[in-house]
N, C-alpha and C positions, 0 to 999 in steps of 0.2 A: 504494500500500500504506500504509495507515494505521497497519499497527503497524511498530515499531522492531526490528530485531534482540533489543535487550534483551529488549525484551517479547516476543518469539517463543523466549528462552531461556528465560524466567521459565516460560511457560505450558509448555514441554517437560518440563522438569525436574516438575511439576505431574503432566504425564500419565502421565509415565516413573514415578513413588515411587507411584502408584496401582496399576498394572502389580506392582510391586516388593512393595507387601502384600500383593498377592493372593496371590503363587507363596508369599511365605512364611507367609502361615496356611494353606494350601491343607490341610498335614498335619494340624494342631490340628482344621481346621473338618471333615474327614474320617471324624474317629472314628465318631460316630453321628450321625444323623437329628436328633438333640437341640441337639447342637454346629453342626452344618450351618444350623440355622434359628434356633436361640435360641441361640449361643454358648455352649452347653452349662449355662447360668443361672449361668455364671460372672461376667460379666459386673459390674464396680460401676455402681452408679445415675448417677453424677456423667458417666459416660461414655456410657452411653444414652441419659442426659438432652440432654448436648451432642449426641449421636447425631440423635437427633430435633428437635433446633432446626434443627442443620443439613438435615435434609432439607425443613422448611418455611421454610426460606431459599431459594425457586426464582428464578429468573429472572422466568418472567412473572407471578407473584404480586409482588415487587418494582416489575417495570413500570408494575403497575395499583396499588399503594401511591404513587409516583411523585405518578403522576393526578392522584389525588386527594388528593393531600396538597396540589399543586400547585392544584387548581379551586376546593375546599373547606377548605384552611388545617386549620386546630385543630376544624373538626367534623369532618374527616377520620378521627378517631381512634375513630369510635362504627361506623364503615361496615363495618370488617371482623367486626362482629356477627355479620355476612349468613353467617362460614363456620360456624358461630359461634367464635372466637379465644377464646370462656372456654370452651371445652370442656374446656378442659385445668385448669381449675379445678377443675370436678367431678371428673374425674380424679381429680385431685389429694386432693380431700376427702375422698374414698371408691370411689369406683370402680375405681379402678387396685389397690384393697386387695382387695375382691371378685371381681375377673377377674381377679387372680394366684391368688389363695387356690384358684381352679379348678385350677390346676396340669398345662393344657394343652396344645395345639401351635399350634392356631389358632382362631379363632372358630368355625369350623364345626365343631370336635373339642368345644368348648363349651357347643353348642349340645344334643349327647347329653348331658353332666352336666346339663342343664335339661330337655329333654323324653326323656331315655332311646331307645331303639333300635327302638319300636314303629312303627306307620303314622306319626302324628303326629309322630315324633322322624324319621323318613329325610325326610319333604315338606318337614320346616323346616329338615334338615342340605342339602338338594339344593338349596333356594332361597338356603341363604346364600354357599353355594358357586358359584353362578351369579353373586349380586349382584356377590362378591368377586373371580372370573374377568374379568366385562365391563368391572367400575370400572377394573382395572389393568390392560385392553388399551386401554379409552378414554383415561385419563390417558396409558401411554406413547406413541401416535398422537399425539397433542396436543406432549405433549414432547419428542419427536426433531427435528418440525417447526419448534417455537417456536426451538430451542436454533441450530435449521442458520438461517433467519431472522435472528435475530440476532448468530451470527457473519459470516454474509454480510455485516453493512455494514461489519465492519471487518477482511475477510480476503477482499476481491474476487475472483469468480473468474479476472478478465483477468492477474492477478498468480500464483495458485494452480494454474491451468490448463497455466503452463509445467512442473510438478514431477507429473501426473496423465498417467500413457500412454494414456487413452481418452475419447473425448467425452463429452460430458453435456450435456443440452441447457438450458437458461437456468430454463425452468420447475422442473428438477430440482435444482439448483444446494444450496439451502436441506435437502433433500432428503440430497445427500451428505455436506456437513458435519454434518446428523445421523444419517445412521449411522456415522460416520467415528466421531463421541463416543458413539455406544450403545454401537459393538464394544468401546471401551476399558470401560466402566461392566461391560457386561456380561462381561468378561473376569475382572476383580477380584471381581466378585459367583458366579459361578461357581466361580472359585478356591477362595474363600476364603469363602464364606457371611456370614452373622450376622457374624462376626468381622472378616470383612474390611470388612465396610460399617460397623461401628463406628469400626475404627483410622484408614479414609480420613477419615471425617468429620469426628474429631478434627483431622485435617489441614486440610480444608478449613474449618470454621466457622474455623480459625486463620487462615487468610487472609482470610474475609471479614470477620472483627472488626478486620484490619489496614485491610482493604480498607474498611471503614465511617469509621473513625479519622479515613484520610488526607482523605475525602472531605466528610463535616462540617468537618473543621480548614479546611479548600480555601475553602467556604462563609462559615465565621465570619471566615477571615483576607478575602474579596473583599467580604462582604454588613453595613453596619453595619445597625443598627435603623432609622434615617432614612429610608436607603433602602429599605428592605422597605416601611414602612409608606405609603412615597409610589406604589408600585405596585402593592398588592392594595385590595381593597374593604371599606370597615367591615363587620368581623364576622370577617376572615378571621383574625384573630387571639385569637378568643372562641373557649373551645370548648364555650360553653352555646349556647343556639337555644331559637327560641320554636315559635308554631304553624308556622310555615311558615319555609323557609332564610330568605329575603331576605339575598340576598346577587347584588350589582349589578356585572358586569364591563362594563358598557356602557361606561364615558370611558374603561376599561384597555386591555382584549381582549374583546371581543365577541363573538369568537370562543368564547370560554367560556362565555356564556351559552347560548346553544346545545347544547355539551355537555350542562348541567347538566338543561335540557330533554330530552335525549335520554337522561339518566340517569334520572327518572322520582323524583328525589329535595328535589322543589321542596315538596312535606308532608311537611315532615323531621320533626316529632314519630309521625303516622303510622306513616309508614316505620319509626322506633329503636323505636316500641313492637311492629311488627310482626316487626321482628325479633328483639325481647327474648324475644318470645312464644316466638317459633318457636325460637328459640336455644335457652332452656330446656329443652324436650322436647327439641332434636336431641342435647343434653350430654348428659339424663337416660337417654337409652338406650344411651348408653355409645358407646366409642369402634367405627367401622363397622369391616369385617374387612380393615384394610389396615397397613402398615409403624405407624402408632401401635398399634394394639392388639400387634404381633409383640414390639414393643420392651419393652411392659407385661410380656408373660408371657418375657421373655427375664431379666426380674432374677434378683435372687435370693433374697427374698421379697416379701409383700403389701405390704410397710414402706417395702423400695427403691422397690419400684414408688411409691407414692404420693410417696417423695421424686423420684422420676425425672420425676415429670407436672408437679410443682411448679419444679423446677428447669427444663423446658422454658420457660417466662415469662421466669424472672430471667434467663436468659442470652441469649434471644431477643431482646424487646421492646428493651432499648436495644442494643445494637450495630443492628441492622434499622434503625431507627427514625431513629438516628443520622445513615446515609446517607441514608436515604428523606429527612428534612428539609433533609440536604447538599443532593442532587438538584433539591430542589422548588423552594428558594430562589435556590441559582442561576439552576433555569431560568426563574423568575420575573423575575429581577431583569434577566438579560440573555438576555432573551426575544426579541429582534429578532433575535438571533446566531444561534438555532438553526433549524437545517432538517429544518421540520414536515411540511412538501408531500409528500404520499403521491396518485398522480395528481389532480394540481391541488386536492385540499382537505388541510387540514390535521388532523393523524392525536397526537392528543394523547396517543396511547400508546408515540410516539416520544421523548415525552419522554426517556427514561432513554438510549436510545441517541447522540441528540442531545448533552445534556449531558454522556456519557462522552466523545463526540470533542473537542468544546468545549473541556473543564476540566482533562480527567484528564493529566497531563507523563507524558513517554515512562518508563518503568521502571512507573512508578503504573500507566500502562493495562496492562501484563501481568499486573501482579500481580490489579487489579484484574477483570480478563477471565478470569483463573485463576481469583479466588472467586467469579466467576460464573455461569462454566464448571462449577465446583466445586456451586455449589449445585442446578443441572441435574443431577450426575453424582448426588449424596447420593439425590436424594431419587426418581429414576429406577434407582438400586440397590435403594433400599428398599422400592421398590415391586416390583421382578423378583425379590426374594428373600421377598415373602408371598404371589405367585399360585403359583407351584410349593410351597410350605408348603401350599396348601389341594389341589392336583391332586394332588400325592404322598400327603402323609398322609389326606385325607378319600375319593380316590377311588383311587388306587391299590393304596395299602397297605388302602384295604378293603372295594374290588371286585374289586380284579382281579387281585393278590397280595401276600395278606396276610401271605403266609410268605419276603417276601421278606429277603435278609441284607443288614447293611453297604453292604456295595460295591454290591450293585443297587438300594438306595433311593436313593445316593448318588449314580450313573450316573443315576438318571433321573431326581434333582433338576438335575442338571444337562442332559440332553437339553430335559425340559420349560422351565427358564430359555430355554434358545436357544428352543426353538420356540416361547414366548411373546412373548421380543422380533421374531421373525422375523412373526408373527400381524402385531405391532405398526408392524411397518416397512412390511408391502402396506397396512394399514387406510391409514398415513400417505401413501403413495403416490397413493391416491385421495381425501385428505383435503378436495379443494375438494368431489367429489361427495357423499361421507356426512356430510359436518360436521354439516348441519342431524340425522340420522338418526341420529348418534353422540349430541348432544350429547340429544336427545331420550330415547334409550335411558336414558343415566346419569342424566340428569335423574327418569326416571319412577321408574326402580331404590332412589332417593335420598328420593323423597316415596313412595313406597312402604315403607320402611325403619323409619321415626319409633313409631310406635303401637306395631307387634307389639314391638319394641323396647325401650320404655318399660314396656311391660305386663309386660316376660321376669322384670324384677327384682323388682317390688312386689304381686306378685297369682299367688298359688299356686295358684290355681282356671284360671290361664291355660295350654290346653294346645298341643302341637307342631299341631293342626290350628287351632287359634286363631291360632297364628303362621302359618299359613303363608298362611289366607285372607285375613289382615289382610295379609299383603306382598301378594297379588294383588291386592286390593282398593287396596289403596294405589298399584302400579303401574300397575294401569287408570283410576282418577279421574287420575293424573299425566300421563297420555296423552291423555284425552279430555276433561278440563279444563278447560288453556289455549284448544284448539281453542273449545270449547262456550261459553267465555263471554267468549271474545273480543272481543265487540261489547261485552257489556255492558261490559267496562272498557276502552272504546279509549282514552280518556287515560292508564290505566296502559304504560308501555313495557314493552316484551315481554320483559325480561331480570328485570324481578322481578314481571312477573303471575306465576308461582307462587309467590312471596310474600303474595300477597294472598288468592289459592285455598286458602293452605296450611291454616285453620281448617275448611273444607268438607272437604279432601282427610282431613285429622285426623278429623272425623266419621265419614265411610265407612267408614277404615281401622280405627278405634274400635270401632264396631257390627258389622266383621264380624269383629272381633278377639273379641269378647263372646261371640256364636250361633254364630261356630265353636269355641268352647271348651266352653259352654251346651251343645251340641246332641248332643256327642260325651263321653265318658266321661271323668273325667280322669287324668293324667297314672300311670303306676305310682307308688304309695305310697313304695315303697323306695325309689324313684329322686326324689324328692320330698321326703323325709326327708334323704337324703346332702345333696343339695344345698343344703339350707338349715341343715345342721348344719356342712357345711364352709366353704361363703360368709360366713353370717348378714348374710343382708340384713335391713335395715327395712321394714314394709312391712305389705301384710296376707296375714299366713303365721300367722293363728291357729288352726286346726286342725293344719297342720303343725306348731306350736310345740308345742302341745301333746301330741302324739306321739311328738315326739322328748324334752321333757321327762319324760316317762313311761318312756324306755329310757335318758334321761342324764340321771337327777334334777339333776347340776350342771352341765349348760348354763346358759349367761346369755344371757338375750337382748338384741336389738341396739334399746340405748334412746337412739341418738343423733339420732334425724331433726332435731330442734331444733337443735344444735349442729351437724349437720353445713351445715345450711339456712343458718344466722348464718356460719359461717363459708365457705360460697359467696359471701355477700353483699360479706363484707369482704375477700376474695378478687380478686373481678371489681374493686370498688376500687383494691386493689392492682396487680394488672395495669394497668390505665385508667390507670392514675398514671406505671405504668413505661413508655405510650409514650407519653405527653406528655411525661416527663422531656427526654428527648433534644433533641426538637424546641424546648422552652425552651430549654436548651442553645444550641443550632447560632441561633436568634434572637434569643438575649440577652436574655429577658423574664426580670428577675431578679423580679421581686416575682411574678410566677408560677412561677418555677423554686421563691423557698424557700416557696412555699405546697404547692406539688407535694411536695416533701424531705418536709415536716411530713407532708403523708397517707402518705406510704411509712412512714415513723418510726415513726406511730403504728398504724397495720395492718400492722405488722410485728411491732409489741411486741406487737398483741392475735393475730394468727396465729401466731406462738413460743409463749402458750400457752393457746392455743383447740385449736391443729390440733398443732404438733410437738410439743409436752409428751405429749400421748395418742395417739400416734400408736403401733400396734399392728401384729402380724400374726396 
């Protein structure tokens, strides 16, 4: 048994005050449907904000920061483009102001205030509710599994098995210690709604900012500068790059070069610009219909919200970051120590687990396993509390009873949680056979999403049948794509050929985003008019504009594209900067730590008053 008593009271006491929120907001979260999934929009921003860091604190997102912070050093910091990580900038700059100012339940209640209740508005409210349905049965399958996996290496079952009255057989092991942590996740989530998955978080991102602390101080007090730089390869401490990585582990580990091959990230200008591309459009179409967007419309105006998307960075990037260069540095430095051997080859996404056994002293690993534990539990709440948000309100409440009260919306918010994580739990059961078939599905759903997406906000002539052929469209080239042109890029690796597809796949989705809008009449006028008098987006809504300035002589229209653009710009700067910080930190690269201070400083001063000076609802 690897852990300690200590550490098996720390992680108790963790599950037991999780438990303990739920029963006691169960009554607050109770009142209404409003309160149940949005905290009643009572909620301050500072708390959502940590709300939502904490749930993109996951475990195997951390694992795969580890990696690659660990293979690629300081280019490391451009990689998580790929989710794209400045989504949250746009957010922040405007988006999160105009998908509050909607003032609705969930993205697919949203989706009516933009193409209204006709043909065209039900095909694109049924398609986002699918998207939204599949994403959060495929993430929780993926996450019960990952979480039971990596408790196993340090809560054996030869140990765990004396305190369990029934067998289980070895393959399934990983299996019950995640459902063992869903039923507690989804206990509290059920409880206690929105509210309760707030107040845990706040808990939890507090251990894991403990938990980041202890474990860079661990690094900086074991790792001087000397030694780092006699173990990685020139460049790994650069976080500029030219045309291609060049970057050489052959005298180190050679093992790593390998990887780096098998990452497909050896045209690393390519790659950042193809991810810039692609990042851009996936932020521009706003946050996808899952726990980010619920948290947006859960404020309590357009204002909070955009402080809440902005505050997701600042509080995220360094505590994260923090640990991740704790992690990477030790395991670099004392790289022989740790046990990579996953049968017979070595499995570089053991890192994290590796260096927890390694480094972490007995009290630390509880606490530490608790916020780790913790960020599996966050962000697996937050996700079981937005697919019953879209099955209750968008098909329940109005297909199948719309007149229902209180207590029956509430009972079958809660039936459908269970019976989503229950979906979640057989998918995970056969997770070795659908993996390839799961990850396919989300994948298509995802490069489906982008176009119709983009187009919902900036182009009023775009209607519910335009959106809906551009998601088909988009989820068919996602599907038949990769397969088609296979050959043609066999030297791309298969994990970012839709990366490289994604301009073609953009095309398709584009053109029949256009001639199903073109071909079909558009949108109801009235419904058309609200919208854009309530939002005011930018964009081209000039016949709209002028409509509604014809019924509301003093409307102002929205003339910020330019300043909201500059301050995206100076925005993603800022981010980039907050996670480097850290990692100069935990390194001791002082003449890059105060060059780094100096850019935070000074896109600080000019984001205080570009963006929060004029900040509006």
């Amino acid at each position: 048994m690897l852990l300690h008593s200590i550490d098996l009271i720390i992680i108790g006491l963790y599950l037991l005050s999780t438990v303990v929120i739920g029963i006691i907001l169960k009554k607050r979260a109770a009142k209404n449907i409003d309160s149940y999934f949005l905290g009643g929009k009572t909620l301050p921003w500072y708390m959502l904000g940590l709300s939502n860091a904490s749930g993109m604190f996951d475990i195997s997102g951390t694992m795969w920061l580890v990696t690659l912070c660990f293979v690629y050093g300081l280019k490391s910091i451009w990689i998580p483009w790929l989710w794209p990580v400045f989504n949250q900038i746009f957010l922040m700059v405007y988006l999160s102001i105009w998908l509050r100012r909607s003032n609705v339940l969930t993205g697919a209640e949203w989706i009516r205030t933009r193409f209204g209740d006709g043909r065209g508005g039900q095909l694109s409210h049924i398609i986002v509710v699918i998207f939204a349905v599949i994403s959060v049965l495929g993430f929780l399958a993926y996450g019960f599994i990952g979480v039971g996996k990596f408790i196993e290496i340090f809560m054996p079952w030869e140990y765990v098995s004396q305190f369990v009255p029934f067998t289980v057989e070895p393959q399934y092991v990983p299996h019950f210690y995640g459902i063992l942590f869903t039923i507690i996740a989804t206990f509290y989530v059920v409880m206690g709604g929105m509210l309760s998955i707030v107040w845990t978080d706040v808990l939890q991102f507090t251990i894991m900012t403990v938990s980041a602390l202890v474990i860079g101080i661990i690094a900086m007090q074991q790792v001087s500068p000397e030694m780092l730089a006699s173990v990685v390869p020139e460049g790994w401490l650069n976080p500029f790059f030219g045309w291609n990585l060049d970057m050489d582990w052959s005298n180190l580990i050679p093992e790593v070069n390998d990887k780096i091959s098998s990452d497909g990230y050896s045209l690393f200008s390519i790659f950042v610009m193809m991810m810039l591309f692609k990042g851009i459009l996936l932020s521009a179409a706003g946050p996808a219909p899952n726990y980010d967007m619920q948290k947006i419309l859960a404020t309590r105006s357009p204002r909070e919200g955009a402080l809440m998307s902005g505050f997701v960075s600042v509080i995220l990037m360094p505590a994260r970051y923090f640990m991740i260069a704790g992690f990477a540095v030790l395991a670099i430095v004392y790289y022989k120590d740790l046990d990579l051997l996953v049968a017979g080859q070595i499995d570089f996404e053991n890192i994290l687990p590796a260096a927890i056994i390694e480094f972490v002293p007995v009290g630390f690993l509880g606490l530490l396993l608790a916020g780790l534990l913790a960020a599996f539990m966050s962000t697996f709440a937050s996700t079981v509390n937005a697919a019953p948000a879209y099955l209750v309100n968008d098909i329940y409440l109005r297909y199948i009873n719309p007149n229902a009260g209180r207590k029956k919306t509430i009972y079958a918010s809660y039936i459908i949680s269970i019976l989503v994580v229950l979906i979640s739990i057989v998918i995970g059961l056969y997770i070795s056979s659908i993996n390839s078939i799961l990850q396919w599905i989300v994948s298509a759903l995802w490069g489906g999403y982008v176009a119709s997406n983009v187009l919902k906000w900036y182009w009023w002539r775009f209607n519910g049948h335009g959106y809906f052929w551009g998601m088909m469209a988009g989820i068919l080239g996602a599907i038949v794509f990769p397969r088609l042109f296979a050959g043609v890029f066999d030297s791309v690796a298969s994990d970012i050929l839709p990366l490289y597809l994604f301009p073609l796949l953009m095309l398709i989705s584009g053109i029949a985003c256009v001639i199903g809008s073109l071909v079909t009449p558009p949108d109801d006028e009235e419904v058309l008019k609200e919208f854009y008098r309530k939002v005011r987006p930018w964009g081209f809504w000039k016949p709209i504009h002028e409509k509604v300035v014809a019924e509301h002589p003093d409307f102002q229209k929205n003339t910020n594209f330019k300043r909201d653009m500059f301050n995206i710009v100076i925005g993603i700067i800022a981010q980039t900067a907050l996670v480097a910080l850290p990692i100069y930190i935990v390194i001791k690269e002082q003449t890059s730590l105060i060059a780094t201070i100096v850019i935070l400083v000074i896109t600080g001063i000019i984001m205080k008053k570009s963006w929060y000076d004029k900040l509006e609802d």
